[in-house]
C-alpha positions as CSV (number, residue, x, y, z in Angstrom):
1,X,192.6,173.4,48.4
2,X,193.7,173.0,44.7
3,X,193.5,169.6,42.8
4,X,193.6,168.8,39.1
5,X,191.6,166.8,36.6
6,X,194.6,164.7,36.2
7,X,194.1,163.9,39.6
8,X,190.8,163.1,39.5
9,X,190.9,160.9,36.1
10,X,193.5,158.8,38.0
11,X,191.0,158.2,40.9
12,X,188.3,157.3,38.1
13,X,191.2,154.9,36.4
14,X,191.9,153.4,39.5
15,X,188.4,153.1,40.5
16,X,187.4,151.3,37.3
17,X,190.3,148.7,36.4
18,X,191.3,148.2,40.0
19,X,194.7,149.0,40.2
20,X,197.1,151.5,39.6
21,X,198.6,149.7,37.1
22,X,195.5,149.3,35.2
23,X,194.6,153.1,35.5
24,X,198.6,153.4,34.5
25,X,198.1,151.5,31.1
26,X,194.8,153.2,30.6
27,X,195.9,156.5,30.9
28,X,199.4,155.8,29.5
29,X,201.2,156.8,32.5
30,X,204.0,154.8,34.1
31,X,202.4,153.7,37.8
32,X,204.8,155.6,39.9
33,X,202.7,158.8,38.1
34,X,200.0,157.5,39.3
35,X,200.5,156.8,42.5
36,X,201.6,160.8,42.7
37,X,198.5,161.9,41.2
38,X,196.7,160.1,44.2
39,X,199.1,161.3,47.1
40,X,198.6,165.0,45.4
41,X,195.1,164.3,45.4
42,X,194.7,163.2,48.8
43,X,196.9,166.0,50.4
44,X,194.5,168.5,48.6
45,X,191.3,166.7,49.9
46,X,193.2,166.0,53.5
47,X,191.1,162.8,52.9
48,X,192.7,159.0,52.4
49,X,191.1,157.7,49.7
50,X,192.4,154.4,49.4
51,X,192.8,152.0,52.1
52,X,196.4,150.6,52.2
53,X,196.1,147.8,54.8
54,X,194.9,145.7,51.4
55,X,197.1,144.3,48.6
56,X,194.2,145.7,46.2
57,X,193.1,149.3,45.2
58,X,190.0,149.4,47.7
59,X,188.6,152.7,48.4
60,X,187.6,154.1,51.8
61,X,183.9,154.9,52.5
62,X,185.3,158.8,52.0
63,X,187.3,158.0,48.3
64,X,183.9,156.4,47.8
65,X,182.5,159.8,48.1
66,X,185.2,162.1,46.7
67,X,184.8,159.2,43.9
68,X,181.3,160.3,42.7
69,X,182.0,163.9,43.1
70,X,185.0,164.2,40.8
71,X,183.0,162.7,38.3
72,X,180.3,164.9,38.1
73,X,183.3,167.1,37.5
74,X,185.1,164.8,35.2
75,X,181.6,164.9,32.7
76,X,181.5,168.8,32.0
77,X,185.2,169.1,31.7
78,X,185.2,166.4,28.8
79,X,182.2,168.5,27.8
80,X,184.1,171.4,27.3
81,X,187.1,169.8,25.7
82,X,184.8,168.3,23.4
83,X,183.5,171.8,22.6
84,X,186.8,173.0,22.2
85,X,187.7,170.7,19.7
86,X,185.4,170.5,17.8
87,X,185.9,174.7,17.4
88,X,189.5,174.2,16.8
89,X,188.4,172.0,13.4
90,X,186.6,169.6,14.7
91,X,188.6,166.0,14.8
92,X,188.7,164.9,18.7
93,X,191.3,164.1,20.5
94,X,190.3,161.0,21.4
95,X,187.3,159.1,20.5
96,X,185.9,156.2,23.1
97,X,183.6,153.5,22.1
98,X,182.0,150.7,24.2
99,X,180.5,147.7,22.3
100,X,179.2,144.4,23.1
101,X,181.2,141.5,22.4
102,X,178.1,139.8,21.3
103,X,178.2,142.2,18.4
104,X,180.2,141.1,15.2
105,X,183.5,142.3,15.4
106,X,184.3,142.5,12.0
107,X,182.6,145.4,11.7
108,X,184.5,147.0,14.7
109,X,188.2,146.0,12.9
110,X,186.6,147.8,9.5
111,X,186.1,151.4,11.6
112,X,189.6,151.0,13.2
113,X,190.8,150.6,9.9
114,X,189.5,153.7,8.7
115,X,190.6,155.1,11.8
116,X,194.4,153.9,10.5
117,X,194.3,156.9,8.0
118,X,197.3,159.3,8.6
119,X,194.4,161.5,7.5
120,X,192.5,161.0,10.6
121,X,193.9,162.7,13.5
122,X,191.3,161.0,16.6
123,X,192.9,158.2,18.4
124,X,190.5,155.5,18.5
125,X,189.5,153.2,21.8
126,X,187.4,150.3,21.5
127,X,186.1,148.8,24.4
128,X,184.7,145.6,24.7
129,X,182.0,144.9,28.0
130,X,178.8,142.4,28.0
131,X,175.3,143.6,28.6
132,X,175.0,146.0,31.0
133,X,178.6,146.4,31.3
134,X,178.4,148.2,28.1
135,X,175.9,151.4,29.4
136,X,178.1,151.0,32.9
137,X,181.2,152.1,30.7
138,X,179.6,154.4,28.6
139,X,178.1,156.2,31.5
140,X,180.9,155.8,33.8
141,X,184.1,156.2,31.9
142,X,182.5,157.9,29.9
143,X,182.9,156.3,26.6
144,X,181.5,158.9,23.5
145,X,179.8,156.0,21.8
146,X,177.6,152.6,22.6
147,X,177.4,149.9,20.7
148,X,174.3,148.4,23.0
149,X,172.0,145.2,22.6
150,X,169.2,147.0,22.8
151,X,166.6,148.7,25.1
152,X,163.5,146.9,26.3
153,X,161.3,150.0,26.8
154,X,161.1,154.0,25.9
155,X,161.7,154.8,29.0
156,X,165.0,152.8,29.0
157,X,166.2,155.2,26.2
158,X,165.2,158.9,27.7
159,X,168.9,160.3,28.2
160,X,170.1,158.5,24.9
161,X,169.9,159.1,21.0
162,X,169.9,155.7,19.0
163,X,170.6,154.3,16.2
164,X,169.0,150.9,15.0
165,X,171.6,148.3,13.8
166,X,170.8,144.8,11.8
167,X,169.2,142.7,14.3
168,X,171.1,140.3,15.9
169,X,169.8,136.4,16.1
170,X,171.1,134.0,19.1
171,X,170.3,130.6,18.5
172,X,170.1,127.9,21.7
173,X,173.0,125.2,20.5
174,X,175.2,122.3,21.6
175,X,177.7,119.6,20.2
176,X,176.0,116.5,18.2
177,X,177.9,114.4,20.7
178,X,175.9,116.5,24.0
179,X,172.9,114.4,25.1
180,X,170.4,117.1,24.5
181,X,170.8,116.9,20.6
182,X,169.4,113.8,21.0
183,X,165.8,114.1,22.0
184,X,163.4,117.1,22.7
185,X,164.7,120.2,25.0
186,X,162.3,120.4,27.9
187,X,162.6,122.0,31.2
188,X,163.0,118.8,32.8
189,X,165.4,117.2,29.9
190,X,167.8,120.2,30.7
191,X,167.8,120.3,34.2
192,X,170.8,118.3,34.6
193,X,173.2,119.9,32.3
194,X,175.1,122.9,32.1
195,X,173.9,126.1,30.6
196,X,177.2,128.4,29.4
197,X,176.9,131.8,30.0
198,X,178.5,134.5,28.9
199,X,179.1,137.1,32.2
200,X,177.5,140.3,32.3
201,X,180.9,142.3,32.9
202,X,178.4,145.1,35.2
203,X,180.3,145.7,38.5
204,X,176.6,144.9,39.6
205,X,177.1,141.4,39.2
206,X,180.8,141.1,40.0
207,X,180.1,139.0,43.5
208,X,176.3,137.5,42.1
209,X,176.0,136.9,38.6
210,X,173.3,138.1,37.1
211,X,171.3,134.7,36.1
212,X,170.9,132.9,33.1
213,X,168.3,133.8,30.4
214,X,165.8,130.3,30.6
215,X,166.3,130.3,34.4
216,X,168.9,127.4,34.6
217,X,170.4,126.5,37.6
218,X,172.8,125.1,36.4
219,X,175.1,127.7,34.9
220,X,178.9,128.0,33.9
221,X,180.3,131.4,33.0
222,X,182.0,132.4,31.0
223,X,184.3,135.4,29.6
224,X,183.3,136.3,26.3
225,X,181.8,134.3,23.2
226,X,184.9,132.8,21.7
227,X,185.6,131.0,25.3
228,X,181.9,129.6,24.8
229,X,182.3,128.8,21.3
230,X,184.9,126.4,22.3
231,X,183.4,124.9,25.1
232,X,180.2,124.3,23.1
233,X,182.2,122.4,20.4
234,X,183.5,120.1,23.2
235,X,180.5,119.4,24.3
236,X,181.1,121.3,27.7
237,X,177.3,122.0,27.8
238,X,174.4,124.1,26.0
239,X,173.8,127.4,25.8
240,X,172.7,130.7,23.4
241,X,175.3,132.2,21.1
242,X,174.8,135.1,18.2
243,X,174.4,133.1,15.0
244,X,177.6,135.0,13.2
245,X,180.0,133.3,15.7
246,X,179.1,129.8,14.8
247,X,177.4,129.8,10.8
248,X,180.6,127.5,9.8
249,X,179.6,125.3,12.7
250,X,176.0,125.1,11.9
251,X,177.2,124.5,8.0
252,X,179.6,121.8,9.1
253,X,177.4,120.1,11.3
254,X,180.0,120.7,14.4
255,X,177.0,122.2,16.6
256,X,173.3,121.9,15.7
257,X,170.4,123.9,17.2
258,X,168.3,122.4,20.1
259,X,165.2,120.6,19.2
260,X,162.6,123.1,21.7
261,X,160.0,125.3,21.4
262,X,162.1,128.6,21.5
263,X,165.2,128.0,20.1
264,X,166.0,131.6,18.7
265,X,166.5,135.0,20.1
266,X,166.4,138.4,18.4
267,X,167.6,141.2,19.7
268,X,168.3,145.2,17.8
269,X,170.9,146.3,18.4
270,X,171.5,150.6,18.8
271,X,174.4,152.7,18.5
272,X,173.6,155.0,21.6
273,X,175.4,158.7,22.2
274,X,174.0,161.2,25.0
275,X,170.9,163.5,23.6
276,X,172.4,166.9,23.6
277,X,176.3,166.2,22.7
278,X,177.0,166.3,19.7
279,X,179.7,164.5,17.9
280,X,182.7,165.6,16.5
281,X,184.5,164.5,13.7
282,X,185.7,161.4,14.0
283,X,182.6,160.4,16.0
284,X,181.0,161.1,13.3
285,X,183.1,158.7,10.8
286,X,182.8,156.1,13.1
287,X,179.1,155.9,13.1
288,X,179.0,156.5,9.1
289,X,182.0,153.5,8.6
290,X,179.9,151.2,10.9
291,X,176.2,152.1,9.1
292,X,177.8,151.8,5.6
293,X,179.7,148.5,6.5
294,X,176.5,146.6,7.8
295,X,173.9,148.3,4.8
């Protein structure tokens, strides 16, 4: 029984995006290879893995299995790599970070700019997840770096080293022309509109979103913050958003904060890698680019 970690990153691809085109564009394979990688794989195992009776990539209870196993195989081998490069001079191959989307991306495009530098030989991947989609993908994929919200306790933390970053504010906000701008917020006031929220992109909460933050019942979701943005300009409903998307609203008068006792959220943000690795190179200039950006 032979099988290669091709192999098994396609399964992981697959497993992640959902198709085999997905796991093709992510691996930058066309999704014939793919779809080889997974017949090879499965003839080696003399296991299906996926069952074909669907139009979607859903694995059997056994790829389920053979799933988890490859990648407690797929974490030492990129280990080693890793290890290997960073011998070799140093620069990785590849460097993958995850970030929230709640973060300001401005930041982000200045490290893929430095990244740009015919100088720098790592191929940078940004990611982009929401709450605890962003620690799903950094374990899971795995990504190299987190750009994370922030942990609640110590304990949270124990496998991770951090970084703090500037905290982050969320202000509660809606449209001048939305009913709750004009009166005091209460839990009753509220009750009958929506609350926007922005989707936790965990596979956890894929069928049940996770709920909102205040407890509404009433909820939209939504995508990411630039989808809520809008929808709080038109007056679509209330909801919490990072003060750096919206300070030209705020100035202009477009969107106001709610009159109520909390109005304001502050999170820290940390840039998280796994206690124990070490970084190369251009892990390394990625977290120096970011820290010097937002001194």
């Amino acid at each position: 029984m032979y099988f290669t970690l091709d192999q098994l990153q396609a399964l992981d691809a697959i497993a992640r995006t959902g198709t085999f085109a997905g796991a093709a564009s992510e691996l930058h394979k066309v999704p014939s290879a793919i779809s080889y990688l997974v017949q090879g794989l499965e003839t080696a195992l003399e296991v299906e893995l996926f069952d074909r009776s669907r139009r979607k990539a859903v694995l059997t209870k056994e790829g389920r299995r053979i799933l988890d196993a490859s990648r407690d195989v797929l974490k030492p081998a990129k280990a080693l790599n890793r290890l290997a490069v960073e011998l070799s001079g140093g620069w990785e191959a590849e460097l993958h970070v995850v970030v929230d989307g709640a973060l300001p991306m401005y930041a982000m495009t200045h490290c893929l700019r430095r990244f740009a530098d015919p100088e720098v030989p790592t191929c940078l991947r940004l990611d982009v997840e929401y709450q605890e989609g962003v620690l799903d993908r950094f374990d899971h994929a795995p990504a190299d770096i987190g750009l994370y919200l922030g942990f609640d306790t110590d304990a949270q933390r124990k496998d991770y080293e951090c970084i703090g970053l500037p905290e982050l504010e969320l202000l509660l906000v809606a449209s001048p022309e939305h009913p709750l701008c004009q009166t005091r917020v209460t839990v009753e006031s509220r009750a009958g509109h929506a609350e926007l929220v922005v989707r936790d992109s965990s596979s956890r909460f894929a069928q049940q979103p996770k709920g909102s933050f205040i407890g509404s019942r009433n909820v939209v979701f939504l995508a990411d913050f630039y989808s809520k943005r809008i929808a709080l300009l038109e007056a679509a409903g209330y909801g919490w958003i990072p003060r750096h998307f919206i300070r030209s609203d705020l100035d202009e008068g477009t969107l106001q904060v709610l009159d109520t006792e909390a109005n304001s959220w502050t999170y820290q943000p940390v840039v998280t890698t796994r206690k124990g690795e070490t970084l190369g190179r251009g892990g390394r200039l990625f977290i120096e680019s970011l820290l010097s950006f937002l001194s």
